[in-house]
C-alpha positions as CSV (number, residue, x, y, z in Angstrom):
1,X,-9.9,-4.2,-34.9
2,X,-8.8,-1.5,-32.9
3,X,-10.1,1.3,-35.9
4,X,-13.6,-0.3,-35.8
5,X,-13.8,0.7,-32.1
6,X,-13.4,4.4,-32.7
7,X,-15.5,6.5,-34.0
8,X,-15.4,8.3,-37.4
9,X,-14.5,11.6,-36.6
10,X,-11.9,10.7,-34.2
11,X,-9.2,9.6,-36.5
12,X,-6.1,10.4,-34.4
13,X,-4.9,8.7,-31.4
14,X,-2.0,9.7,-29.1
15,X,0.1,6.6,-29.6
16,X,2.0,5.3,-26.5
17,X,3.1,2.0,-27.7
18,X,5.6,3.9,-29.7
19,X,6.3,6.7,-26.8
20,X,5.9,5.0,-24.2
21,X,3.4,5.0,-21.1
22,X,3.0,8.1,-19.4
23,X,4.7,9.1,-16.7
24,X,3.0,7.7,-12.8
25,X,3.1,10.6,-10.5
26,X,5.3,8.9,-8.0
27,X,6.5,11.7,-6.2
28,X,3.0,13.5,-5.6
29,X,1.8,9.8,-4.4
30,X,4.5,9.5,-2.4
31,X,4.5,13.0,-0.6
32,X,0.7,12.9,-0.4
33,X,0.7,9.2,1.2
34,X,3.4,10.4,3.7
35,X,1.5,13.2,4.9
36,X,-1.8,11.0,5.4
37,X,0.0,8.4,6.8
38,X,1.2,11.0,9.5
39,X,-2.3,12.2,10.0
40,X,-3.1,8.2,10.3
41,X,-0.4,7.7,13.1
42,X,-1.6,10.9,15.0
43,X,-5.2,9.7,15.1
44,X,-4.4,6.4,16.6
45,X,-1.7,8.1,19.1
46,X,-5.2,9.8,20.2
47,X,-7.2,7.0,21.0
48,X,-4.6,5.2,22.5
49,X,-4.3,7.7,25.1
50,X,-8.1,6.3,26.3
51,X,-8.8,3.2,27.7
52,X,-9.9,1.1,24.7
53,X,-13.9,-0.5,25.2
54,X,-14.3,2.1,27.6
55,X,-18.1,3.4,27.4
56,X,-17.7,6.4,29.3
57,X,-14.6,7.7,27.4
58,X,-16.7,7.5,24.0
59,X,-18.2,10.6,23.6
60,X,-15.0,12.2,24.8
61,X,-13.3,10.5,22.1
62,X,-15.4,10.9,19.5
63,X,-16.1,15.3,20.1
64,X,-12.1,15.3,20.1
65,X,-11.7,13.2,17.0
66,X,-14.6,15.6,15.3
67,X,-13.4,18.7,16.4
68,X,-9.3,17.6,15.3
69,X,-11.0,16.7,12.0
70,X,-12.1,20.7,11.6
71,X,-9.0,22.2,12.7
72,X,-7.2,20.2,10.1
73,X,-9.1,22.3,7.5
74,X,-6.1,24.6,6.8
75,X,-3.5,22.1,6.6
76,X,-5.9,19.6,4.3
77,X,-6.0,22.6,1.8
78,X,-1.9,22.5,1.8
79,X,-1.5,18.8,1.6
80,X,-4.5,18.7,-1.1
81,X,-3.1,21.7,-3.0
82,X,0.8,20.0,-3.4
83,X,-0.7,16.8,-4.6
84,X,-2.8,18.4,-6.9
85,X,-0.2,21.0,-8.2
86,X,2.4,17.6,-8.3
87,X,-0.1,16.1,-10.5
88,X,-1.1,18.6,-12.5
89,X,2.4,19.5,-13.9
90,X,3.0,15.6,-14.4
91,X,-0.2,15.5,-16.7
92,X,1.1,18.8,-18.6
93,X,4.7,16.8,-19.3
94,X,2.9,14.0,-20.6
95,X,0.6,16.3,-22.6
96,X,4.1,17.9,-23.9
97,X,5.4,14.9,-25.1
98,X,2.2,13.6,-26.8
99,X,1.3,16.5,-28.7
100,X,5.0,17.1,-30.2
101,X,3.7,15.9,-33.1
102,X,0.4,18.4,-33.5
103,X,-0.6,20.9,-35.3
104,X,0.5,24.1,-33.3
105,X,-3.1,25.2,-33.2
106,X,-4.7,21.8,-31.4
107,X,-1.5,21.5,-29.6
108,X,-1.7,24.9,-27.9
109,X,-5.5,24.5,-27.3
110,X,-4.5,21.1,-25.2
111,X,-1.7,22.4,-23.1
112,X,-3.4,26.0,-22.3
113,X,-7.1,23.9,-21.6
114,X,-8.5,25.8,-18.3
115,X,-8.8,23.1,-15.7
116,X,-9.3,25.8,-13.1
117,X,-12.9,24.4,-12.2
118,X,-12.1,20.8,-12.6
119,X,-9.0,21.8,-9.8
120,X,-11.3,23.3,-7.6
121,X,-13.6,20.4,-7.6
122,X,-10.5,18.2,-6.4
123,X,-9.4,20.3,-4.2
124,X,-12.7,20.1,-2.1
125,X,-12.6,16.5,-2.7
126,X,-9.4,15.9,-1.1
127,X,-10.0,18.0,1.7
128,X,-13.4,16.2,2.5
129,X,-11.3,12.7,2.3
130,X,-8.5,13.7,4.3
131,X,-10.8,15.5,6.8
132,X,-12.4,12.1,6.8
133,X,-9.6,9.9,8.6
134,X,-10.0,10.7,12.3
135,X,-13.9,11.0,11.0
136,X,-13.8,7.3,10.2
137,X,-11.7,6.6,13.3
138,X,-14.3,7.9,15.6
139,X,-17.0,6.3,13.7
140,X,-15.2,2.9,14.2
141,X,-14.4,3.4,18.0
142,X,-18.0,3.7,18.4
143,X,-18.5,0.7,16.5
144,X,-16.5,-1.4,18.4
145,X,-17.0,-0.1,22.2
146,X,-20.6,-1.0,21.3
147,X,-20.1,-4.0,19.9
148,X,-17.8,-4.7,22.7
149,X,-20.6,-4.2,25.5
150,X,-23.0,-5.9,23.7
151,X,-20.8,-9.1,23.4
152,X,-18.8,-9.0,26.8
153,X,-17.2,-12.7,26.0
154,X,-15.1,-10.7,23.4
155,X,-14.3,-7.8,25.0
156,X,-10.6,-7.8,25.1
157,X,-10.2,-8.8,21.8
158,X,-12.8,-5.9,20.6
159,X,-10.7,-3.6,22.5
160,X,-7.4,-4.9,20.8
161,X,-8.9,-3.7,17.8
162,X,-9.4,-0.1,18.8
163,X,-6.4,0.2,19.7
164,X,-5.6,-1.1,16.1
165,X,-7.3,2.1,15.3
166,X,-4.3,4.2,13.5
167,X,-3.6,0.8,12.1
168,X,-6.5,0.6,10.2
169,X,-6.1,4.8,9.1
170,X,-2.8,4.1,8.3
171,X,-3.9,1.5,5.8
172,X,-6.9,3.5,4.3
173,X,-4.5,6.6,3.8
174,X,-2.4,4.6,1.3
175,X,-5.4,3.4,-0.1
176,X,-6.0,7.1,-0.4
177,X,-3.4,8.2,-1.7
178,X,-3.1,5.8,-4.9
179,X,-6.6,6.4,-5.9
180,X,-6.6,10.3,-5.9
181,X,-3.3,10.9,-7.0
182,X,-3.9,8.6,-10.2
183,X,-7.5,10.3,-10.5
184,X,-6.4,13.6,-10.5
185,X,-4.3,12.8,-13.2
186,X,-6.9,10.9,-15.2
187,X,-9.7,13.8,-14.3
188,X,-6.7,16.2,-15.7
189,X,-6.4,14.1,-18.8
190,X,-9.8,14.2,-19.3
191,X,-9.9,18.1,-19.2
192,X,-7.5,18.5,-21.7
193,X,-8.6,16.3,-24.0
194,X,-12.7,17.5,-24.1
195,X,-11.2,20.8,-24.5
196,X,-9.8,19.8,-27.9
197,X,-12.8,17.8,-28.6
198,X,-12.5,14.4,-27.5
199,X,-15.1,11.8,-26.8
200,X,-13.0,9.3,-25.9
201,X,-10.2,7.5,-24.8
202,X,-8.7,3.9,-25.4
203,X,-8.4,1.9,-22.1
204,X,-4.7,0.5,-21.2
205,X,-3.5,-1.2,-18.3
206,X,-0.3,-1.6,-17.1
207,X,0.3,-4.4,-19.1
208,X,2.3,-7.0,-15.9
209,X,1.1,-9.4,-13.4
210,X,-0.7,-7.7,-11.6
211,X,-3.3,-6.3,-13.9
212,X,-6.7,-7.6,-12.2
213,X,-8.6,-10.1,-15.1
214,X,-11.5,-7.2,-15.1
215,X,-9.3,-3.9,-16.0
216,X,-7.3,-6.6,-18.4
217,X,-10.8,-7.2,-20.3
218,X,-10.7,-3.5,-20.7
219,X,-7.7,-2.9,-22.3
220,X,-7.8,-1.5,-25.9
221,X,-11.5,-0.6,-25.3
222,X,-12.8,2.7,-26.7
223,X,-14.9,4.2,-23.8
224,X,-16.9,7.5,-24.5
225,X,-15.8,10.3,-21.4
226,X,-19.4,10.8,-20.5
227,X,-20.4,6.8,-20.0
228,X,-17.3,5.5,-17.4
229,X,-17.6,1.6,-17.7
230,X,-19.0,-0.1,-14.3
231,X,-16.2,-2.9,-13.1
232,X,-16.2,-5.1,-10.1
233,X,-19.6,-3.5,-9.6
234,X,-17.4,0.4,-9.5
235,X,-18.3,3.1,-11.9
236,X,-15.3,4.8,-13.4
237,X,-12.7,5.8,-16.1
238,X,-9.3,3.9,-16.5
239,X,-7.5,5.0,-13.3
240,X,-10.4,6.3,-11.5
241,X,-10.9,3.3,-9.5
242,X,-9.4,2.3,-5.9
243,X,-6.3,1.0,-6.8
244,X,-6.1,0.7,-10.4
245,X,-3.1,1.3,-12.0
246,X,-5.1,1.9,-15.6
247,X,-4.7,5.1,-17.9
248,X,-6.3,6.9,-20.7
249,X,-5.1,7.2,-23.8
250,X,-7.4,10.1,-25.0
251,X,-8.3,9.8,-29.1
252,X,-8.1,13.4,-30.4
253,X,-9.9,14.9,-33.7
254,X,-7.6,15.8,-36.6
């Protein structure tokens, strides 16, 4: 059944039933998660040091959340650029292991693929997200001391929640941090393979409990690298998508 999914002239298929899954980058989602959760903790230390619901310390909060948000441009870039070298030499020990079996020739033209552009392109990515934490803070804050005068029955419970604010960042780091690190590997994979001449890749999961019923319809599914399937009304490749746990297993020409 599987065979009737891929295309003619893509007759060999990296095989990880038989090798194995490949390795999660653990250690750059770890590192990156710690350092955003930091950044998390140190934007709610900031607003907490204002009176929460307070109107006339809004715009004060909100120019210093901005303007911490710009200064954190040179430390973004290092936190951004460990992750991605972290992931980038995770995909290449997969890739090692994969292509033991290759012709030297395809096999050199996969490990040596330039990815310099598609590296670049995360690299911005990741700064604009991390940059994006006390961005999202001040955005909320605003929200709230708002909502809070507009509604003055709830006012102490709005005002709870800004002070929840690092909370909240805290949370959405992690969320960060398992969604990039596991698309930088999948954007890596991607790379590689197209360089050799790949369409394609056959969608696995993690194959355990906690494999949402969507991403287990996709499993086994041969999905062309140019049209990323739309699940749960997100469009995106196996591992692209917040929180999924999903990989690529490319299908390579002979």
């Amino acid at each position: 059944m599987l065979a009737q999914m891929i295309p003619a002239p893509l007759v060999l298929t990296l095989d990880r039933k038989k090798r194995g899954q490949p390795q999660r980058a653990t250690r750059a989602e770890e590192q990156y998660g710690r350092s955003l959760r930091m950044l998390a903790r140190q934007v709610g230390e900031l607003i907490k040091a204002f009176p929460a619901g307070d109107p006339q310390a809004l715009p004060t909060i909100e120019d210093m959340l901005r303007r911490y948000a710009e200064a954190l441009t040179p430390w973004a870039l290092g936190v951004a650029q460990r992750m991605l070298s972290d992931a980038n030499a995770r995909d290449l020990a997969n890739w090692r292991v994969l292509t033991a079996e290759m012709k030297t020739e395809l096999r050199r033209e996969i490990l040596e693929a330039p990815t310099g552009e598609r590296m670049k392109e995360l690299l911005g990515q990741q700064v604009t997200l991390i940059k994006s934490l006390p961005l999202d803070a001040a955005q909320r804050v605003h929200e709230l001391t708002i909502r809070g005068l507009e509604d003055g029955t709830r006012a102490k419970e709005i005002a709870a929640e800004i002070m929840r604010s690092g909370e909240v960042a805290e949370n959405r780091a992690m969320l960060i941090a398992r969604t990039e690190v596991a698309r930088t590997s999948s954007v890596l994979t991607q790379s590689r393979a197209e360089h050799a001449g790949s369409t394609g890749y056959i969608w696995r999961t993690a194959r355990d409990g906690d494999v949402r019923p969507s991403h287990k319809a996709m499993n086994g599914r041969f999905v062309r690298w140019g049209e990323p399937p739309t699940i749960d009304n997100l469009r995106g490749h196996a591992g692209c998508l917040p929180n999924c746990r999903c990989y690529a297993e490319p299908v390579i020409p002979d």
